[in-house]
Each structure stands twice: as C-alpha cells, then as structure tokens.
C-alpha positions as CSV (number, residue, x, y, z in Angstrom):
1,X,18.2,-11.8,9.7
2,X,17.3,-8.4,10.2
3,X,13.4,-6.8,10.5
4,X,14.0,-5.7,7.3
5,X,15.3,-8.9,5.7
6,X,12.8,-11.0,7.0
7,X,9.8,-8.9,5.6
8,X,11.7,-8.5,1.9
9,X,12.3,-12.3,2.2
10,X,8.5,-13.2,3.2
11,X,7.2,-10.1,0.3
12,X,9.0,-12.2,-2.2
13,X,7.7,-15.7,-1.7
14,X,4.2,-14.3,-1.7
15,X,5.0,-13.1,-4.7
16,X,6.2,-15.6,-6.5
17,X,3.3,-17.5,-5.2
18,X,0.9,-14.5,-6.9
19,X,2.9,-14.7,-10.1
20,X,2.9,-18.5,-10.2
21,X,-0.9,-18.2,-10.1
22,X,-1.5,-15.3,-12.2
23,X,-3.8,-15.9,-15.2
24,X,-5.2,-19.2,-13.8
25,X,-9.1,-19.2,-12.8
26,X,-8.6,-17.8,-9.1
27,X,-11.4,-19.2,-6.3
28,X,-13.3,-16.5,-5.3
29,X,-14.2,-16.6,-1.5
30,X,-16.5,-13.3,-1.4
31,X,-18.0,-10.8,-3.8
32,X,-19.6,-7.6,-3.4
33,X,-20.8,-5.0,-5.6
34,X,-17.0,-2.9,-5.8
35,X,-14.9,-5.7,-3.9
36,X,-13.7,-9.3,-4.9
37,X,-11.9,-11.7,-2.0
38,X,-10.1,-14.3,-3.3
39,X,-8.8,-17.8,-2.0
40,X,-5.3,-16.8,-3.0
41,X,-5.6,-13.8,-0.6
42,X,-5.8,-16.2,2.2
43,X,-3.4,-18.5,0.6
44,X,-0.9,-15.7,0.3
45,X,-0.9,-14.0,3.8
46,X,-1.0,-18.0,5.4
47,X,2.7,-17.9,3.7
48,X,3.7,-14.3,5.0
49,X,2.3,-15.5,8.9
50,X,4.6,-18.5,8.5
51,X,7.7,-16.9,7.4
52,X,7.2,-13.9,9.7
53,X,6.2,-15.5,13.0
54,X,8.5,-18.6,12.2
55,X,10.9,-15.7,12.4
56,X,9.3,-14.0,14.8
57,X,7.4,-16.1,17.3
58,X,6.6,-13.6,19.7
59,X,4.9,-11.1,17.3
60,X,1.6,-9.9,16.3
61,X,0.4,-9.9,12.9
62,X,-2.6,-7.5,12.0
63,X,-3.7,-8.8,8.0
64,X,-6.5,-8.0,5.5
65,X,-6.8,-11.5,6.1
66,X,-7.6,-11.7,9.8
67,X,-5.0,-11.5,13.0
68,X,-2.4,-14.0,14.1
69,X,0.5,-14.0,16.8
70,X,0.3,-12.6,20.3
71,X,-1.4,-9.6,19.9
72,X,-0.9,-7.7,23.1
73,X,2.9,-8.1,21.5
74,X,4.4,-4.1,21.3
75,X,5.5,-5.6,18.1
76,X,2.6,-5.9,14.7
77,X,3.3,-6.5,11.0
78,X,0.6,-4.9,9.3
79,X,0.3,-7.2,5.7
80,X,-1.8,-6.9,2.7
81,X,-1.3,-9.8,0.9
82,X,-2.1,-9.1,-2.7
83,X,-3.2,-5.1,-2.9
84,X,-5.4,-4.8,-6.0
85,X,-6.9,-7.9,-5.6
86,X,-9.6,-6.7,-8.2
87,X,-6.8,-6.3,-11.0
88,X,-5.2,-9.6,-10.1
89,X,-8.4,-11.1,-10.5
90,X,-9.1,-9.6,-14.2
91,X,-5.9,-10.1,-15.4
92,X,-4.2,-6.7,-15.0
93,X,-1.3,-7.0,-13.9
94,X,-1.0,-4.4,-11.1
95,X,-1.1,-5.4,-7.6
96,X,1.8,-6.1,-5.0
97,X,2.3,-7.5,-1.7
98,X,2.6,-4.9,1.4
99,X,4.5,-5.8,4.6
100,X,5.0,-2.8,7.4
101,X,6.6,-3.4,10.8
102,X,5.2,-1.3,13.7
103,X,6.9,-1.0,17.0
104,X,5.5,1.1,20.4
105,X,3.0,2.6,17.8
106,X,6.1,3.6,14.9
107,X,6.5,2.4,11.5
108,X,9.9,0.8,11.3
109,X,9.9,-1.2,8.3
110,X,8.3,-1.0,4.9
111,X,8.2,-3.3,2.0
112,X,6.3,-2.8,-1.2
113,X,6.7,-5.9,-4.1
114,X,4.9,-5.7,-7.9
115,X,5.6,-9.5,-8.9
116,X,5.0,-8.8,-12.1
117,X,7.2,-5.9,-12.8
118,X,9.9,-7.4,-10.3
119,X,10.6,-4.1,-8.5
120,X,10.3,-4.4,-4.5
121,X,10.7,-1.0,-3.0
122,X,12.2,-1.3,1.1
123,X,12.7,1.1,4.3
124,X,13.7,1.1,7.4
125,X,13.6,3.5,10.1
126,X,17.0,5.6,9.6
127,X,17.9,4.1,6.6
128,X,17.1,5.1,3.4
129,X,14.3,4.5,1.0
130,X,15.6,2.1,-1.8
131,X,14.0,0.0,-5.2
132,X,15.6,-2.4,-5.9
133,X,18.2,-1.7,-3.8
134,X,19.0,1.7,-5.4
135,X,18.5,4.7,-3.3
136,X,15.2,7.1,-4.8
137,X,13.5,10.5,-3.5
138,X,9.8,11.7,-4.2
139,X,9.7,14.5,-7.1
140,X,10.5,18.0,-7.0
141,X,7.7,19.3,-9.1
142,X,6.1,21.9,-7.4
143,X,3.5,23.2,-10.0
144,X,0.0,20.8,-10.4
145,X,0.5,22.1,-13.9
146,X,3.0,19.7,-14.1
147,X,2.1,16.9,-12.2
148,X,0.1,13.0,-12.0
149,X,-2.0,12.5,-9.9
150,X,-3.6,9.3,-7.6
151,X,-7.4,9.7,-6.5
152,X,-8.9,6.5,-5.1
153,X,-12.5,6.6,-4.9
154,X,-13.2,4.0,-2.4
155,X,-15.6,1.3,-1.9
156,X,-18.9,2.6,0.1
157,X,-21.0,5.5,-1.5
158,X,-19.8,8.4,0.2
159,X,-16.4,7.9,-0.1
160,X,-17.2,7.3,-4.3
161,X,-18.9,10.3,-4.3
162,X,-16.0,12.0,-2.3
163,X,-13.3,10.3,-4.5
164,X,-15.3,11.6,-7.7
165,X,-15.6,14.7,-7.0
166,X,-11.6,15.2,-5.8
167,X,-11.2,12.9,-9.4
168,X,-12.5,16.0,-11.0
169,X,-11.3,19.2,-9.4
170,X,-7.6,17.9,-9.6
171,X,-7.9,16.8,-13.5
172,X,-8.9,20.8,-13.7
173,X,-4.9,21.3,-12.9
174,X,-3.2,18.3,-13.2
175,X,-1.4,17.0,-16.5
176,X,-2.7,13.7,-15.5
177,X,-5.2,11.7,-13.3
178,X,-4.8,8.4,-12.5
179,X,-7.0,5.7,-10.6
180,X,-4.9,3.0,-10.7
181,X,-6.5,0.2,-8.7
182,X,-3.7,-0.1,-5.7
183,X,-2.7,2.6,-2.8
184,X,0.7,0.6,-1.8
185,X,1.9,0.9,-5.4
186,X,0.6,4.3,-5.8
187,X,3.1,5.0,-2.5
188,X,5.6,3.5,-3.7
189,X,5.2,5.7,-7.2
190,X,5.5,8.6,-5.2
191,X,8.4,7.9,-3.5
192,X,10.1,7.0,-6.2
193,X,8.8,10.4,-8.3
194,X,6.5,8.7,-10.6
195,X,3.5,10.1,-9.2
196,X,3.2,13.2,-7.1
197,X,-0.1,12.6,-5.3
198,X,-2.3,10.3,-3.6
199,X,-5.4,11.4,-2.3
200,X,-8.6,8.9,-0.9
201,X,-11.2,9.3,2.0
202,X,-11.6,5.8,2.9
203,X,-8.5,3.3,2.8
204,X,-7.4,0.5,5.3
205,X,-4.4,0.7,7.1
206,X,-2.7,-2.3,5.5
207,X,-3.3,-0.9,2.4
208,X,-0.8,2.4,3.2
209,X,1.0,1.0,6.1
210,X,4.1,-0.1,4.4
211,X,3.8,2.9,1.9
212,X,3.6,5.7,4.8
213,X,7.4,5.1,5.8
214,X,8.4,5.0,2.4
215,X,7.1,8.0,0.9
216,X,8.0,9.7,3.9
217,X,12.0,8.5,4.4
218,X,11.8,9.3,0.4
219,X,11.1,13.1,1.0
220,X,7.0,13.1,0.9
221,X,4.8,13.7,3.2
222,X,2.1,12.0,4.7
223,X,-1.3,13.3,6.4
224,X,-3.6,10.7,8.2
225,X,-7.1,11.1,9.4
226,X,-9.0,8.3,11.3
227,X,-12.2,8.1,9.2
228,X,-15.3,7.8,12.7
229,X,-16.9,5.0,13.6
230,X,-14.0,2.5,11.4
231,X,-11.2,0.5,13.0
232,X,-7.6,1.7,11.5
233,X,-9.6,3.6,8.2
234,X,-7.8,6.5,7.1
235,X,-8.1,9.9,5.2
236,X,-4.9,10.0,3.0
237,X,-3.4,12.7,1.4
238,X,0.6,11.7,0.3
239,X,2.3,13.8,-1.6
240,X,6.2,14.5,-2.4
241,X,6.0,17.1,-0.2
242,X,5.9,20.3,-2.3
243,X,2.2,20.6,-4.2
244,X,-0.2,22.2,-2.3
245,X,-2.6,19.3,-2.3
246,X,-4.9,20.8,0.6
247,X,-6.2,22.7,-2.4
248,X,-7.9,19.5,-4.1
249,X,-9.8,18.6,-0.7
C-alpha cells in the first residue's frame, strides 16, 4: 500500500467513526472560552496512530492530539483528527479529518475527508490533485469583485482582532465572506475552485498541513509565516494563485 493509500484508508475510518457518532451527546474533555476538546478527538486520532504506525512502524506522528512513533524518524504524519471540532460538537455538519505526510522537511502526501458530505480530496507529491478521484484546479478568477472569501479569526485576542479587521476590509471587495469554522476544508475549497481565499494570523500546522500540498499541486499558492514565540503556528494567506490578496493584509 502506498503513502498515499494508507493515509486515504486511515482518513476514512476516522470518518466513519465521526459520522457514526455524529448527533450523539459527545464527552467533552476541555472547554475554553472560543475552543471545545472532545473525547472523540482523542478517540479518532487513537484510530489514525493505529492504522498509520501499524503500517508504518518506524514513523513519527505529530497530532492535535499529542505525538506518537519515533520521533527523531525523517518521516512525520501531521493529523487533525476531526477539524471543526466546534461544529461537530453543535451539530453542523462541517468538519473533516486531515492527514499530511512530511518527509526531510517536504509535504508529500495530503488527505482532506468531510464524512458527512462524502468527498475526500488526495495528493501526492508529483501527482495530481484529485476529489474523489477526479482531477480539480484552484479558480481562475482574478478580480475580488468576483470572488469568496475565507477569513479565520482565530482563537486568542489579537489574532480576533486581526481576523476582524481583515473580515472587514475584504467584504469591502469581495462578493462574498465566509468564516466557515474549518481551515482543511477551506483548503480543500480552494483547490477545488470553490473558494478563492484563505486568510488567518494564527492557525496550527495540522490544521493546514494536508491542505498546503493540495492547494498548491491544484494551481494555488501558499504563503506561510511562523507566528514568534509558538511551536509550528502559522500566518496563512492561500489563494488560487491570481488575486492579489497581499492587499487585504
């Protein structure tokens, strides 16, 4: 089974296990004022670890959920086992399970799944960018005029107050805003020409891991910027490549 097989086949049975559970009163483990951890979080990346590392014994895995394998390995799967954890909790159904293979520092591998809508979106280095095994490219529109757009506003106060302010220069010249509760599918919308933009000043790497290798083997473009003082925290602006979305910062 290929890198790429392996992560699609360990994607799917975490979500089946979110879609199995979705709806049901889900355990939560921790709380905060803009953030919600769940039981099923834990549940769901324990399954990923298993299939991956079963696979793979002599890998690392790097997880929202904590770290697992041999981690001076040159191989890491970067997982986010449910993204939009906060949705999933309130009943809306849009979240998805991230898995990313890096290699000597390099995305190779990128899986995006929505269990509910049953679309999986996949990449690997050299190949192309497919959903549901159908090959997709990022949009051509050029003109903000024209275009939806993806702010995230964070969890901590500055980056709200960044994400708000962004929120409200781009709605000046987009057709449409949205804040839509989960950066991997926002990727994955971009890649796929749904969306044209993402744009957020604090976001975890497991959140866009996957999502990077996609939207960029689809035609986008992807800007990173380690946020100070925080372990893989990024700066994201994605884009399909043609807006000038510098202008919104």
């Amino acid at each position: 089974m290929t890198d790429l097989d392996l992560a699609t086949h360990a994607a799917l049975a975490a979500g089946k296990l979110l879609h199995e559970n979705f709806g049901g009163d889900a355990v939560v483990d921790e709380a905060t004022h803009h953030d919600i951890k769940l039981a099923l979080d834990k549940q769901a990346q324990a399954l990923i670890t298993d299939i991956l590392l079963g696979a793979r014994p002599g890998d690392a895995l790097y997880g929202e959920e904590g770290m697992a394998g041999d981690q001076d390995s040159a191989r890491q799967w970067i997982v986010d086992p449910i993204d939009g954890t906060v949705n999933f909790f309130y009943g809306i159904p849009h979240f998805c399970v991230s898995i990313a293979l890096r290699v000597a520092g390099e995305m190779v591998v990128g899986v995006i799944h929505d269990p509910m809508v049953g679309e999986t979106w996949t990449v690997g280095k050299g190949g192309p960018a497919l959903l549901n095994g159908r090959p997709i490219h990022a949009s051509q529109r050029d003109n903000f005029a024209d275009s939806i757009l993806f702010v995230g506003c964070g969890k901590d106060e500055e980056a709200l107050r960044t994400g708000i302010e962004r929120f409200h220069r781009a709605s000046l010249r987009a057709r449409k805003m949205r804040m839509m509760g989960s950066a991997a599918l926002g990727m994955a919308y971009i890649a796929c020409g749904r969306l044209d933009a993402y744009i957020e000043s604090h976001i975890s790497l497991w959140d866009i891991a996957a999502g990077q290798l996609l939207v960029e083997t689809a035609g986008g473009k992807v800007e990173l910027t380690a946020v100070p003082g925080h372990a893989d925290a990024w700066s994201i602006v994605a884009s399909n490549g043609r807006l000038p979305v510098a202008e919104l910062l």
